[in-house]
C-alpha positions in Angstrom: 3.5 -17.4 0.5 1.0 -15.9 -2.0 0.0 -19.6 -2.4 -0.7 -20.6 0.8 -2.9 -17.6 1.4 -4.6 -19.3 -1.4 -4.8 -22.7 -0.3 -5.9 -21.9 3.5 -8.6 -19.7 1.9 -10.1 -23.1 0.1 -9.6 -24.6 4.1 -11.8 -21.7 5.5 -14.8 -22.4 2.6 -14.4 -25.6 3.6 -14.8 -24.9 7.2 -17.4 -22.6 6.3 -19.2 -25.1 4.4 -19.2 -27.1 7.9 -20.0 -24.1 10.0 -17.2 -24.6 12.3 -17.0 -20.7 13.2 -13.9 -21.1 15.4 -12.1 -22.7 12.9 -12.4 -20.3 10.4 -11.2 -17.7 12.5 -8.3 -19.8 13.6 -7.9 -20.2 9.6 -8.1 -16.2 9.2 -5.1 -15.6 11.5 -2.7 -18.2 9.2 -3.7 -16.0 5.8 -2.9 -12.9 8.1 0.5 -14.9 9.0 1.2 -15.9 5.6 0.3 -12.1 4.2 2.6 -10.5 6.6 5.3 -12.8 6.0 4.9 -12.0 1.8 4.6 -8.0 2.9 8.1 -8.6 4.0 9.2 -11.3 1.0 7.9 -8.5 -1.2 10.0 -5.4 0.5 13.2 -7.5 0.3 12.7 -7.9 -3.8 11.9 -4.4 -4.5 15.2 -3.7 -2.3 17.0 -6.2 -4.6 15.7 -5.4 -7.9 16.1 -1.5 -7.0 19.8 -1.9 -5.9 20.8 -4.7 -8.5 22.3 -4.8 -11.8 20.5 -7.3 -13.4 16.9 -6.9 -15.4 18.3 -4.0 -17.4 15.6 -2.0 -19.2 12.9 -5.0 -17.7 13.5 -3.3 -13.6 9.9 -1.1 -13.6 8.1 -4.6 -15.2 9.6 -6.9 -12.5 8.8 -3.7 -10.2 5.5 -3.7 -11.4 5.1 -7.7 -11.0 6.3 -8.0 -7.5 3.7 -5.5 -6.6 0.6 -7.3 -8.2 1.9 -10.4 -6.6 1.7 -9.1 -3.4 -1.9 -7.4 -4.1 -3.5 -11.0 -4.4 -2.0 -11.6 -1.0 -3.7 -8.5 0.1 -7.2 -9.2 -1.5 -7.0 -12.8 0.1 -6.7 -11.4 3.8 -9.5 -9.0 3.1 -11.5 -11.8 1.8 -10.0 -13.4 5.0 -11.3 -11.1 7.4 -14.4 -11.1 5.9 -15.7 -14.8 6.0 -14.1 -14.7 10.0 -16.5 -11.2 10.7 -19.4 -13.3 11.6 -20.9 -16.7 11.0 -23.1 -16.8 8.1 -26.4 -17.9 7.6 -26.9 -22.0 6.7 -29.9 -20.9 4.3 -27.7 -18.2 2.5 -24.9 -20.9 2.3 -27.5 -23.2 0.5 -28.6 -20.4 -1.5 -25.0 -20.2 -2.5 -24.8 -24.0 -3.8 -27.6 -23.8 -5.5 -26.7 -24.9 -9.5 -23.3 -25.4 -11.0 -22.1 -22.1 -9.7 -21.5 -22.6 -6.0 -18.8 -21.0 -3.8 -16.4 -24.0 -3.3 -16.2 -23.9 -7.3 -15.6 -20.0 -6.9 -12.4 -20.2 -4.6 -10.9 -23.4 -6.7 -11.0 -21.4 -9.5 -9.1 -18.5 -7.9 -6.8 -21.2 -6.5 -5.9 -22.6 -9.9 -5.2 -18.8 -11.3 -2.6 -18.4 -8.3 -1.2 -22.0 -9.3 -1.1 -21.2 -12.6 0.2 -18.0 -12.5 3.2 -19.4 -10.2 4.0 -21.9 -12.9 4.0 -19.4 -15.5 6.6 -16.5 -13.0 8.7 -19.8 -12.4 8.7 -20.6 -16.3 10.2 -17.0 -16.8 13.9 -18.9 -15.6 13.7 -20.9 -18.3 10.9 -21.3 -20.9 9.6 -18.1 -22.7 6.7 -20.1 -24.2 5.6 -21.7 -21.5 5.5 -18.6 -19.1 3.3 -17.0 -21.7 1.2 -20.1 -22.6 0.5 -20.4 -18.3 -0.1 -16.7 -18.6 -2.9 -17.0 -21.2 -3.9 -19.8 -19.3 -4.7 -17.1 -15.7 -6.5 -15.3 -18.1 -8.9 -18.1 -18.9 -9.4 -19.3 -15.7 -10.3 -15.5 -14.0 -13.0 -15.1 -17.1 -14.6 -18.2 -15.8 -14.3 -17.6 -11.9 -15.7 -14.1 -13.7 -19.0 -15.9 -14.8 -19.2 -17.8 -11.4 -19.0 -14.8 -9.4 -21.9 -13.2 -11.7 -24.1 -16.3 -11.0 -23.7 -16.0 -7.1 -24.1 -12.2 -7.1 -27.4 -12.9 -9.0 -28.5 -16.1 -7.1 -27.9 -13.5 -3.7 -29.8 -11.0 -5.6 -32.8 -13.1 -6.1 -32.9 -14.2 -2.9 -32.6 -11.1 -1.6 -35.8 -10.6 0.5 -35.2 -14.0 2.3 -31.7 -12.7 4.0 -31.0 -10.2 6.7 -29.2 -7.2 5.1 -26.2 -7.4 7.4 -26.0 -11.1 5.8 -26.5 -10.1 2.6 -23.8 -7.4 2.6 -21.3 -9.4 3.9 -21.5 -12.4 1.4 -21.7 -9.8 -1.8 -18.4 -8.3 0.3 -16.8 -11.4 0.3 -17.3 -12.0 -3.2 -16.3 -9.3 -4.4 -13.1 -9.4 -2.3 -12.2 -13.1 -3.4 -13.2 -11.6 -7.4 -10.2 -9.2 -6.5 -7.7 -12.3 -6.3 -8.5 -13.6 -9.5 -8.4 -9.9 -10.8 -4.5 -9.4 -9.2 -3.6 -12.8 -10.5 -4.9 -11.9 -14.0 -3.5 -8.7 -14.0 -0.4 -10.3 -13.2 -0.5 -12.5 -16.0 -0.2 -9.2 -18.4 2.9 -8.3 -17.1 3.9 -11.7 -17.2 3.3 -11.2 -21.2 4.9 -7.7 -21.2 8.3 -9.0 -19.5 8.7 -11.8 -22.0 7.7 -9.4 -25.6 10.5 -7.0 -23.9 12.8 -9.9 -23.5 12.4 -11.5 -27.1 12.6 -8.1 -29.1 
């Protein structure tokens, strides 16, 4: 579910990109959909791993992960809600794709630390080394989406005088709120780490 918050937020940039407004609210709702449906996903586990016998002395770390999960689901229907708030500008869009650094290369980043971080989770079953070597991998990626976020926030920043504030503050929101997926997913990635040095020692 986590994941397809992810990939329907790459659908809304796209629709964004093509300023079809209506679609990107229609777009917002599924995320909201998908976020509901991992709220209650994630209040099953917790019951599970709470009431279960099995990850003995890992249960606060799986805890722990569940809950980090669920927060990249959160920050994607903020970041939702925010590109559905109003239509944006066609100038600050092209302000935005400006250089290397350009919002569709922003959100497929985030969307390759949520892929990757699934793979590494999933590799916990079965493959220590993997898990951890996908888990590294989260950590790369979000250092890069890192440096792409920086460039927009500075490429707004410059242009700053040429965009109505309202505009402006809602793009720097909606940066900052898709930044907070790639954070979640990262931060994930450490407990990913954590669970398997428990596990081996």
């Amino acid at each position: 579910m986590v994941q397809r918050c992810a990939k329907e937020l790459k659908n809304m940039i796209s629709s964004v990109e093509q300023m079809n407004w209506a679609l990107v609210k229609s777009q917002a709702e599924i995320v909201s959909r998908y976020e509901s449906i991992a709220d209650d996903l994630h209040r099953q586990a917790v019951v599970q791993i709470a009431q279960g016998a099995f990850f003995a002395g890992m249960r606060e770390d799986f805890l722990d992960l569940i809950e980090k999960v669920d927060e990249i689901a959160d920050a994607s229907q903020d970041a939702a809600r925010v590109m559905s708030e109003a239509p944006i500008e066609r100038r600050v869009l092209d302000f935005l794709y400006e250089g290397d650094s350009t919002l569709h290369r922003f959100v497929d980043g985030i969307d390759t630390s949520i892929t990757t971080l699934a793979e590494s989770i999933e590799s916990l079953r079965t493959d220590a080394d993997t898990a951890v070597k996908k888990a590294l991998e989260v950590e790369r990626v979000e250092e890069a989406v890192d440096q792409i976020k920086a460039d927009l926030i500075s490429k707004l920043s410059t242009h700053r005088r040429e965009i109505d504030v309202l505009a402006y503050l809602q793009v720097k929101e909606l940066i900052f709120r898709l930044d907070e997926i790639a954070d979640a997913a990262e931060n994930c990635s450490d407990l990913v780490i954590t669970i398997v040095v428990k596990a081996v020692s």
